[in-house]
N, CA, C and O atoms as a Tinker XYZ file with bonds, in Angstrom:
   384  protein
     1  N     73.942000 -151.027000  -92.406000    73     2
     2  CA    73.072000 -152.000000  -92.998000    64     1     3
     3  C     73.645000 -153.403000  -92.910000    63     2     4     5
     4  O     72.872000 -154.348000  -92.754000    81     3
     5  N     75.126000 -153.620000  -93.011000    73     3     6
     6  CA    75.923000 -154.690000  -92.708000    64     5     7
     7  C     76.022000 -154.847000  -91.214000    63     6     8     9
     8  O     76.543000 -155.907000  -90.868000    81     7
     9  N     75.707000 -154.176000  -90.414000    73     7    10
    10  CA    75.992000 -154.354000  -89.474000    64     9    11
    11  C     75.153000 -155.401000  -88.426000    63    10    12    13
    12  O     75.592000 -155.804000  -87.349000    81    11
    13  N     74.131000 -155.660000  -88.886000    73    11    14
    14  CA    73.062000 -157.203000  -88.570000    64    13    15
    15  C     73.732000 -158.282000  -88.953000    63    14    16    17
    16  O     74.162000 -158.519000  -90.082000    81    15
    17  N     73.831000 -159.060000  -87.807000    73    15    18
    18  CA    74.529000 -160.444000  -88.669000    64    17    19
    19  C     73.753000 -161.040000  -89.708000    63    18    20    21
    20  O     74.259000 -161.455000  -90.751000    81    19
    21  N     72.256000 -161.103000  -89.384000    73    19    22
    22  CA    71.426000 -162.145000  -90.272000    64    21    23
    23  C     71.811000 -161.359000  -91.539000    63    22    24    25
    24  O     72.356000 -161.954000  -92.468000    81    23
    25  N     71.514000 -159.885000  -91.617000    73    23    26
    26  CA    71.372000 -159.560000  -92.835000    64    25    27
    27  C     72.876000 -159.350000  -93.865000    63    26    28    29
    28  O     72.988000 -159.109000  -95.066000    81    27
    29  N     73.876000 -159.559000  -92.813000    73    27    30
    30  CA    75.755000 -160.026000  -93.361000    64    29    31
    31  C     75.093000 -161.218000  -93.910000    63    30    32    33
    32  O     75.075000 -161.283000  -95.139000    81    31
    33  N     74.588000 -162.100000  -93.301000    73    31    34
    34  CA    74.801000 -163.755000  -93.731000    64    33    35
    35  C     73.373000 -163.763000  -95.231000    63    34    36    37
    36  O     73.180000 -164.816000  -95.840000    81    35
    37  N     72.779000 -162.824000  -95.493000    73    35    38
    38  CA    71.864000 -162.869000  -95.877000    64    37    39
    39  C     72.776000 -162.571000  -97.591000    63    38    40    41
    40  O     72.916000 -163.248000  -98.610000    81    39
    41  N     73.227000 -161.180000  -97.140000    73    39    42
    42  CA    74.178000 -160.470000  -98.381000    64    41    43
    43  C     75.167000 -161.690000  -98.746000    63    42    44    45
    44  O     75.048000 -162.073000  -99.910000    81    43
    45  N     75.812000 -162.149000  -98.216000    73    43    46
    46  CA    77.033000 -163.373000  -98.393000    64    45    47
    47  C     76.176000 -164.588000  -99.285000    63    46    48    49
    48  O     76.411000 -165.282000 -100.274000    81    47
    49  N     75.106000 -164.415000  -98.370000    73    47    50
    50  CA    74.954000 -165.869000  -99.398000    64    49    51
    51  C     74.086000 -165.524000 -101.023000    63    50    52    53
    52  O     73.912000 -166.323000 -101.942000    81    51
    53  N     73.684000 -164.153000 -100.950000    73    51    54
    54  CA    73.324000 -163.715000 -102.136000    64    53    55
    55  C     74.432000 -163.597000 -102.665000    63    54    56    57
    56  O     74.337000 -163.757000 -103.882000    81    55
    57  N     75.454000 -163.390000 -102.328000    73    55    58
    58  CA    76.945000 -162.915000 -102.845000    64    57    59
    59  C     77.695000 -164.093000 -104.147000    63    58    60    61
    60  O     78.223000 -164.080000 -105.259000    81    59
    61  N     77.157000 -165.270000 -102.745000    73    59    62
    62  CA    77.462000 -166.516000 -103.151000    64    61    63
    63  C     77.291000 -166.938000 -104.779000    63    62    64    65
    64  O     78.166000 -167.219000 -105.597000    81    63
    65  N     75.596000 -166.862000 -104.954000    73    63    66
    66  CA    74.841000 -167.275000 -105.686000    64    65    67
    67  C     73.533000 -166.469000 -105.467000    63    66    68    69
    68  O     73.045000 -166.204000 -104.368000    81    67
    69  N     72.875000 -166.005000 -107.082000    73    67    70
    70  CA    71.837000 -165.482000 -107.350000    64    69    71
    71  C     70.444000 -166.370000 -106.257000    63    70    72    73
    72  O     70.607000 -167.588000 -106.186000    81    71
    73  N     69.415000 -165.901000 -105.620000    73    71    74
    74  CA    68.622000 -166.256000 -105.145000    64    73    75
    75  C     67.230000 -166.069000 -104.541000    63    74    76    77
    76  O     67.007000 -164.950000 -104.078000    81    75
    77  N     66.016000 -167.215000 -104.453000    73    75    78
    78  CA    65.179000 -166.481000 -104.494000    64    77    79
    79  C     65.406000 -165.776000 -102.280000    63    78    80    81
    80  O     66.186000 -165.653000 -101.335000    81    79
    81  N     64.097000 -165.594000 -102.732000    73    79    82
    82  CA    63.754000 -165.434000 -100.607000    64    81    83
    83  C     63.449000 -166.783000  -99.911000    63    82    84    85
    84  O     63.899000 -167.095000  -98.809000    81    83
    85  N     62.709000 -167.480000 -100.606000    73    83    86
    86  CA    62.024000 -168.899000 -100.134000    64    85    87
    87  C     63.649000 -169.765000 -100.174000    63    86    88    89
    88  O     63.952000 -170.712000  -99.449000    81    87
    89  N     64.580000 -169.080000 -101.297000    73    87    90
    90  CA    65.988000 -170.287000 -100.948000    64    89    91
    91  C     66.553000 -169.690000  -99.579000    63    90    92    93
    92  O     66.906000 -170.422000  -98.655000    81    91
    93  N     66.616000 -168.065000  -99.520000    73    91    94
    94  CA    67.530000 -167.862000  -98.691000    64    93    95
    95  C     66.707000 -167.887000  -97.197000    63    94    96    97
    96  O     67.386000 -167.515000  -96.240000    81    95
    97  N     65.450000 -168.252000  -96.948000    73    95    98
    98  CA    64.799000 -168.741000  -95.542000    64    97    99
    99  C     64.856000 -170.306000  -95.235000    63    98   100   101
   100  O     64.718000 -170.848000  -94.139000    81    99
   101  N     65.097000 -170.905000  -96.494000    73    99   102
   102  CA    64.912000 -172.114000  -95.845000    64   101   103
   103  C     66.873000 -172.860000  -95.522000    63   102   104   105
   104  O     67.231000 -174.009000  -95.262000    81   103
   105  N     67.414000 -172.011000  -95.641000    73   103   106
   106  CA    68.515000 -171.898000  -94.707000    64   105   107
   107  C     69.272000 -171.146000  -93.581000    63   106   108   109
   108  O     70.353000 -171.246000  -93.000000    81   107
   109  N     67.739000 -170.024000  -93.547000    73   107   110
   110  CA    68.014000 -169.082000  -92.347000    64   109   111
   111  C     67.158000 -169.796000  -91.474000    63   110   112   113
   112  O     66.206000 -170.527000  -91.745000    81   111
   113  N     67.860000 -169.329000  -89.901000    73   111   114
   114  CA    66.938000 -169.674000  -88.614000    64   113   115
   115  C     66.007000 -168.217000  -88.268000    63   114   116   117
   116  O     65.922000 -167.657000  -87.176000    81   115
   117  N     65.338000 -167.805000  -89.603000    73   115   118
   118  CA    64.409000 -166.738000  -88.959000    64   117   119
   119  C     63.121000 -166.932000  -90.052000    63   118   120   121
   120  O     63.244000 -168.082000  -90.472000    81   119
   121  N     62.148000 -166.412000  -90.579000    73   119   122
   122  CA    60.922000 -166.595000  -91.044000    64   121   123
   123  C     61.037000 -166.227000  -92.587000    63   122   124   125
   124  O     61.652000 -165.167000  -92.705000    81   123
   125  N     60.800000 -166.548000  -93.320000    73   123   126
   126  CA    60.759000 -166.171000  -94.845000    64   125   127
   127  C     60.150000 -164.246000  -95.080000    63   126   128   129
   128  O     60.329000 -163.586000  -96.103000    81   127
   129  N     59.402000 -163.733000  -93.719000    73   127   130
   130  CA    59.140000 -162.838000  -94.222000    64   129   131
   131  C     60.307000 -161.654000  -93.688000    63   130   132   133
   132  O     60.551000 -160.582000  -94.243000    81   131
   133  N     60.953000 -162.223000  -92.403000    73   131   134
   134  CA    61.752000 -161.880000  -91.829000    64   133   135
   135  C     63.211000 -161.813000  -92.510000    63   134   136   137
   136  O     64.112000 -161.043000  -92.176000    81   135
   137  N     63.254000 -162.698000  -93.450000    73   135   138
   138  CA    64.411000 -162.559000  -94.789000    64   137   139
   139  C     64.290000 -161.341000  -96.017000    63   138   140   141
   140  O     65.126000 -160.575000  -96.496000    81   139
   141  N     62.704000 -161.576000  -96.298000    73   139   142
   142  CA    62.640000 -160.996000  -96.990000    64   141   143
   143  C     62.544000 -158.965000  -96.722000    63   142   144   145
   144  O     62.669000 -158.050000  -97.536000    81   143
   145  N     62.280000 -158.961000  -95.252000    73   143   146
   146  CA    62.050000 -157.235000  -95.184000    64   145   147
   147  C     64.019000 -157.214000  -94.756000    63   146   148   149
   148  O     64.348000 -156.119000  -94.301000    81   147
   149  N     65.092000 -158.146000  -94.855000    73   147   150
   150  CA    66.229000 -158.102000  -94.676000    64   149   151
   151  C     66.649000 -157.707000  -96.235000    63   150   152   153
   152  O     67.383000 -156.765000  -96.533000    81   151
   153  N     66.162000 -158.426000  -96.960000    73   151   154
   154  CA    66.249000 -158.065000  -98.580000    64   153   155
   155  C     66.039000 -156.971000  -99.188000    63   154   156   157
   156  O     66.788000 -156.515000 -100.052000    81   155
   157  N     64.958000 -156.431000  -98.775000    73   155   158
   158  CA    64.414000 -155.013000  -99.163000    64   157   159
   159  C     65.249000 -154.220000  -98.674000    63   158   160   161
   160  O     65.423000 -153.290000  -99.462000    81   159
   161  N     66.147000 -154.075000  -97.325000    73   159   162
   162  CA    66.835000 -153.374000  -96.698000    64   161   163
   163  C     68.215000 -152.838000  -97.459000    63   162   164   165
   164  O     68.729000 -151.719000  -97.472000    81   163
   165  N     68.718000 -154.447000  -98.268000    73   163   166
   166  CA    69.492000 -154.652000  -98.933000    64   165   167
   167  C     69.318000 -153.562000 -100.389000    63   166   168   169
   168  O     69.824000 -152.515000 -100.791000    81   167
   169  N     68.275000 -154.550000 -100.841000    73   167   170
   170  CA    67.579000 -153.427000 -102.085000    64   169   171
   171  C     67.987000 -152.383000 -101.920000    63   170   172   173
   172  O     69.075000 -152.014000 -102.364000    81   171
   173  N     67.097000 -151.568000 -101.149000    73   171   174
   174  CA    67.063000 -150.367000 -100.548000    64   173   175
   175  C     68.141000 -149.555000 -100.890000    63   174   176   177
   176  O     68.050000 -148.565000 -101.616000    81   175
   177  N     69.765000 -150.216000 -100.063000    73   175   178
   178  CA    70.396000 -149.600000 -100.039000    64   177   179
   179  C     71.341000 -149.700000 -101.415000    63   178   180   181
   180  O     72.528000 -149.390000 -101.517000    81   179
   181  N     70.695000 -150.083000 -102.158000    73   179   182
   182  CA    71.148000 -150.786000 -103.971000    64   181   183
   183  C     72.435000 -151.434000 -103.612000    63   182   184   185
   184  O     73.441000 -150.889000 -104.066000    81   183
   185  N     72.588000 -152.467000 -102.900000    73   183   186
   186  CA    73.526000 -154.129000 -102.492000    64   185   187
   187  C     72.910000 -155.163000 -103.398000    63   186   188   189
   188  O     73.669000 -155.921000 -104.001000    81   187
   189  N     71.833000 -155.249000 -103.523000    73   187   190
   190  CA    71.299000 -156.091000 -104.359000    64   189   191
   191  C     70.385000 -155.433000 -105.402000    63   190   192   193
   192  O     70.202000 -154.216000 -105.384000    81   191
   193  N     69.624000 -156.495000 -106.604000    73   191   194
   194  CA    68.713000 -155.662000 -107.014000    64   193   195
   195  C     68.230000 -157.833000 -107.798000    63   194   196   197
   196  O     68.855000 -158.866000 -108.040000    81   195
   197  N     66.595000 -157.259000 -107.862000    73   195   198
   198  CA    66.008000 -158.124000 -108.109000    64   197   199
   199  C     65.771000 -158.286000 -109.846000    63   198   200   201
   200  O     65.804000 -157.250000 -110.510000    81   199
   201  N     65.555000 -159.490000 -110.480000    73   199   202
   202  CA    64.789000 -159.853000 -111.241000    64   201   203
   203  C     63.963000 -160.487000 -111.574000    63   202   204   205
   204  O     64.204000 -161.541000 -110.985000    81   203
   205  N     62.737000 -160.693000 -112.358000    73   203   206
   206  CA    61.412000 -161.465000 -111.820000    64   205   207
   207  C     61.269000 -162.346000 -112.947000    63   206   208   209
   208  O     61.222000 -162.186000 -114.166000    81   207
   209  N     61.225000 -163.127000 -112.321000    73   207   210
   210  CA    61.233000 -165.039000 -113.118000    64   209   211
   211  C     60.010000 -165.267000 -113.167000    63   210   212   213
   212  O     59.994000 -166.129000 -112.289000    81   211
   213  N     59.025000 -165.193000 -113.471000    73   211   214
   214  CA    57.857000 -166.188000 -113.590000    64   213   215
   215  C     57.172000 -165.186000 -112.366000    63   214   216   217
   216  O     57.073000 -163.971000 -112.534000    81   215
   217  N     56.806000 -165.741000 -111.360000    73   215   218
   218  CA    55.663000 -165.672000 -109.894000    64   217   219
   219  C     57.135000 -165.064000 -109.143000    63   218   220   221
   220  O     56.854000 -164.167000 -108.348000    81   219
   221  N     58.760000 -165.382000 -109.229000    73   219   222
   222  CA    59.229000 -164.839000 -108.210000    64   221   223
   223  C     60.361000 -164.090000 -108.447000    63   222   224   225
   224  O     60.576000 -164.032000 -109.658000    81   223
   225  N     61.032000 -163.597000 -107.903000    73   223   226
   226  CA    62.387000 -162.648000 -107.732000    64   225   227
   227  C     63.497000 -163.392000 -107.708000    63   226   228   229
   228  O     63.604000 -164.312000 -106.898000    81   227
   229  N     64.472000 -163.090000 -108.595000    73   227   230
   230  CA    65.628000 -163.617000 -108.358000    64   229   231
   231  C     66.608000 -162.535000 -107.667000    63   230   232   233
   232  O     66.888000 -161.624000 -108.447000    81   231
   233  N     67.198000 -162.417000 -106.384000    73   231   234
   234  CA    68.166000 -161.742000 -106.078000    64   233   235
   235  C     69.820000 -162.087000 -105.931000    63   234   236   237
   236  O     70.591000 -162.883000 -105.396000    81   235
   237  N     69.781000 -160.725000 -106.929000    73   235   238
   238  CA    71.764000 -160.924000 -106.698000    64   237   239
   239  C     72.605000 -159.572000 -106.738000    63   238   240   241
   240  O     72.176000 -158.514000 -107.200000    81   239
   241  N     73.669000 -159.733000 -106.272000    73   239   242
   242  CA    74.453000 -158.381000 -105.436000    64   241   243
   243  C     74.756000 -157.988000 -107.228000    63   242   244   245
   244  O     75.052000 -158.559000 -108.278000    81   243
   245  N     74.374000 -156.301000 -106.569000    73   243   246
   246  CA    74.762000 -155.163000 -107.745000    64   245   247
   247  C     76.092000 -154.780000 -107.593000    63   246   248   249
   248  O     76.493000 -154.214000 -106.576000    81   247
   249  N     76.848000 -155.073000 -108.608000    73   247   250
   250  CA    78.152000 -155.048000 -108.737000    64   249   251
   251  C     78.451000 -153.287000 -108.390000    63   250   252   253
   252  O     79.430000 -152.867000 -107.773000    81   251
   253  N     77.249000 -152.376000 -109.009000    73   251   254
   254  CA    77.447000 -150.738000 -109.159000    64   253   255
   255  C     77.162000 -150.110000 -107.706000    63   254   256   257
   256  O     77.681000 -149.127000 -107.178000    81   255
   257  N     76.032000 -151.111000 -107.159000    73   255   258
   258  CA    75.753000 -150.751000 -105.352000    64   257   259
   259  C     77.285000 -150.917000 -104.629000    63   258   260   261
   260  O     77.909000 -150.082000 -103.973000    81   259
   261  N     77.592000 -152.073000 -104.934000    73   259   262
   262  CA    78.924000 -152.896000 -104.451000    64   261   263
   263  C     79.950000 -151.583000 -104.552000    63   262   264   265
   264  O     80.005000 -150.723000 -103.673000    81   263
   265  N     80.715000 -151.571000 -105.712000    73   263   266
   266  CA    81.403000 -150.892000 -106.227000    64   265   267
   267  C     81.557000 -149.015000 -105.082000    63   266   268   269
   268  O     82.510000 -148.583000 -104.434000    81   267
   269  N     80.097000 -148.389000 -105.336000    73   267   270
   270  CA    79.999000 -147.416000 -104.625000    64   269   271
   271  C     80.118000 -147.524000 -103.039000    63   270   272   273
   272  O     80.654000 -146.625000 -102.390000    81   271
   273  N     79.676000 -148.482000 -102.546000    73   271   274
   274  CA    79.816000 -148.917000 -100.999000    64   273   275
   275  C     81.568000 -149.473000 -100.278000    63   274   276   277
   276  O     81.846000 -149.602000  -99.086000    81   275
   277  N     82.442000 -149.692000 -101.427000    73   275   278
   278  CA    83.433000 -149.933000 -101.310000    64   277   279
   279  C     84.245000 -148.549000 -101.335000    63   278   280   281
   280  O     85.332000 -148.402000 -100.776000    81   279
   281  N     83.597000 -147.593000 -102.030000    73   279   282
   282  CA    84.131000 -146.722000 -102.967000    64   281   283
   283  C     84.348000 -145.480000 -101.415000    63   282   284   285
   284  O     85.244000 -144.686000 -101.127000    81   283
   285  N     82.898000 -145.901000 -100.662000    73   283   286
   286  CA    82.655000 -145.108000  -99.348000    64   285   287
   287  C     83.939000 -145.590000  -98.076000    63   286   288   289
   288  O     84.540000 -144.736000  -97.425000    81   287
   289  N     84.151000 -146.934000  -97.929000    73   287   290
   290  CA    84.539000 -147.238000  -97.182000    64   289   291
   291  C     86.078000 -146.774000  -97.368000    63   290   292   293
   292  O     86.674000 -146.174000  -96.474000    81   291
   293  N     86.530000 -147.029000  -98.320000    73   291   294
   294  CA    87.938000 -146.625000  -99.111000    64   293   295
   295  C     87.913000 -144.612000  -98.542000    63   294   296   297
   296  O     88.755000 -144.077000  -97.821000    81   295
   297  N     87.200000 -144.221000  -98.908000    73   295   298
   298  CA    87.268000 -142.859000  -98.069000    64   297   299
   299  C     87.030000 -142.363000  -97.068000    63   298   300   301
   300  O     87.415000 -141.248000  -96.715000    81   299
   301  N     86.052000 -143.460000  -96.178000    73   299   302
   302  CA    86.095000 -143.385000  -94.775000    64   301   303
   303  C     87.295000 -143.699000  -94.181000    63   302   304   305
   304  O     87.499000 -143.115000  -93.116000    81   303
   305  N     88.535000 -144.799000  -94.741000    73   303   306
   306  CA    89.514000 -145.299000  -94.258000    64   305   307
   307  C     90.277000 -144.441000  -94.789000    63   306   308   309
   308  O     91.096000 -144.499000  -93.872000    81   307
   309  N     90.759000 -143.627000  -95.538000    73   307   310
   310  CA    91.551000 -142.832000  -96.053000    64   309   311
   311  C     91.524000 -141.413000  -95.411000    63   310   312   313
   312  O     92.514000 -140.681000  -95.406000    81   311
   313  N     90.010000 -140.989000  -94.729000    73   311   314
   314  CA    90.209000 -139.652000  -94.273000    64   313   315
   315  C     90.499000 -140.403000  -92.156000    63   314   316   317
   316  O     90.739000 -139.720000  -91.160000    81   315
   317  N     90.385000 -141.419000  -92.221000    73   315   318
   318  CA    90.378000 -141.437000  -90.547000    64   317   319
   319  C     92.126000 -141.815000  -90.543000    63   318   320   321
   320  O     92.950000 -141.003000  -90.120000    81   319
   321  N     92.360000 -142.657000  -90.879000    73   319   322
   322  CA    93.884000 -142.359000  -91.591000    64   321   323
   323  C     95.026000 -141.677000  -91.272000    63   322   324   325
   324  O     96.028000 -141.951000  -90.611000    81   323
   325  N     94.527000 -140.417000  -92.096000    73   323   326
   326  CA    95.162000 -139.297000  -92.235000    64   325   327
   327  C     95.325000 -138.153000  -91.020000    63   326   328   329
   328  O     96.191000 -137.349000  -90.675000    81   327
   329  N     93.978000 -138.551000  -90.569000    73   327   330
   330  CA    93.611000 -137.642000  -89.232000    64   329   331
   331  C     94.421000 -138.561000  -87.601000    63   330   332   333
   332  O     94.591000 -138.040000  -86.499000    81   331
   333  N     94.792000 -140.093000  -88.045000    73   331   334
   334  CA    95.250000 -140.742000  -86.961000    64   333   335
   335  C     96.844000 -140.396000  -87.240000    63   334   336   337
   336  O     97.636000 -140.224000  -86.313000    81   335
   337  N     97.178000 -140.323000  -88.508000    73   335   338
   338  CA    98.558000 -139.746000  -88.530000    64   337   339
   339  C     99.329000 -138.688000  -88.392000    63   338   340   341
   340  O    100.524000 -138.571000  -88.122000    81   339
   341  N     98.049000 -137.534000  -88.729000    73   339   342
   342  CA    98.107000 -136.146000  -87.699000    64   341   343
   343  C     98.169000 -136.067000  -86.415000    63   342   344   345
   344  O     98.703000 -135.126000  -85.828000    81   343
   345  N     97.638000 -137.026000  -85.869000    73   343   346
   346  CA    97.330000 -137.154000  -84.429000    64   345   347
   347  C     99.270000 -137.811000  -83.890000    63   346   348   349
   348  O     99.970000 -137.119000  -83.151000    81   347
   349  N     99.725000 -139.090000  -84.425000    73   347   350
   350  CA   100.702000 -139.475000  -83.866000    64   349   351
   351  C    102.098000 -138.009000  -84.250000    63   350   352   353
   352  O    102.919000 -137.490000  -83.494000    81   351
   353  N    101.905000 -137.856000  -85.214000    73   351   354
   354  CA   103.122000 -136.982000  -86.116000    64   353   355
   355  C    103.033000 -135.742000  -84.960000    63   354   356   357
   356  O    104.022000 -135.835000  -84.233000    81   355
   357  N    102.180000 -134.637000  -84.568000    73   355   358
   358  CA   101.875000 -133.879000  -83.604000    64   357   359
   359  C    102.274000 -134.689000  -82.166000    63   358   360   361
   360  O    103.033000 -134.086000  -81.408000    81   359
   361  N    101.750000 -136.154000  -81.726000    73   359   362
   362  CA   102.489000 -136.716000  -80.496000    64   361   363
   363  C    104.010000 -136.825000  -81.055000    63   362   364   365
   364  O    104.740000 -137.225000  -80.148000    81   363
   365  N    104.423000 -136.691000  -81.762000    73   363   366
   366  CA   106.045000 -137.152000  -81.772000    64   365   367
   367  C    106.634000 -135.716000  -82.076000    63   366   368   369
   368  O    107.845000 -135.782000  -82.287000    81   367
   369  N    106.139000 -134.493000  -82.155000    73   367   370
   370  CA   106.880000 -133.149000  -81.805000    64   369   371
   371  C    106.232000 -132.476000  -80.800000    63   370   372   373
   372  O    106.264000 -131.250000  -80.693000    81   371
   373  N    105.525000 -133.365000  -79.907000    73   371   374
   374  CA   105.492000 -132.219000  -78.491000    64   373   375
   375  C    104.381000 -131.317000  -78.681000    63   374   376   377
   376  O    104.122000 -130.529000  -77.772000    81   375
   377  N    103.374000 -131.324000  -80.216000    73   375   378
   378  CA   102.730000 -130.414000  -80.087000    64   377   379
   379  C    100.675000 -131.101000  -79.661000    63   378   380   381
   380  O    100.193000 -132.213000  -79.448000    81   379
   381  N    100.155000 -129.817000  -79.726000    73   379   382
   382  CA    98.896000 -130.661000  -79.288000    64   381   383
   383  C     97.936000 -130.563000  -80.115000    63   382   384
   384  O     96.882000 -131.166000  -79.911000    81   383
């Protein structure tokens, strides 16, 4: 889901500061609606979560989305790791 730049630069600047869609298009080079189905994506994957002001949405990063998405990466890096140090420890006794 991070892996789109617009929608990296989209998360960062929500990161930044709470915001609506109309703030975060009129500093993107793509279309307000084109931000906003980047937002939902976000949503989606609970990175952000909205609150509604009046007529619009305020978006800002969910500390508990955050938290769990870190929580993934920390065990993606911990089991590849382990398996790259199996891999050298086996190259350094000859076995396969």
């Amino acid at each position: 889901m991070l892996g789109d730049r617009t929608r990296r630069t989209i998360f960062e600047r929500i990161a930044e500061r709470a915001q609506t869609v109309g703030e975060l298009a009129a500093t993107m080079p793509v279309s307000r609606p084109a931000v906003s189905q980047h937002v939902k994506v976000l949503k989606d994957a609970g990175l952000v979560v909205d609150q509604p002001v009046g007529n619009r949405r305020i978006y800002r990063v969910d500390p508990e989305g955050l938290a769990a998405f870190r929580a993934q990466l920390d065990s993606f890096w911990t089991k590849t790791l382990a398996v790259y140090k199996q891999s050298a420890d086996q190259d350094d006794t000859g076995e396969t």
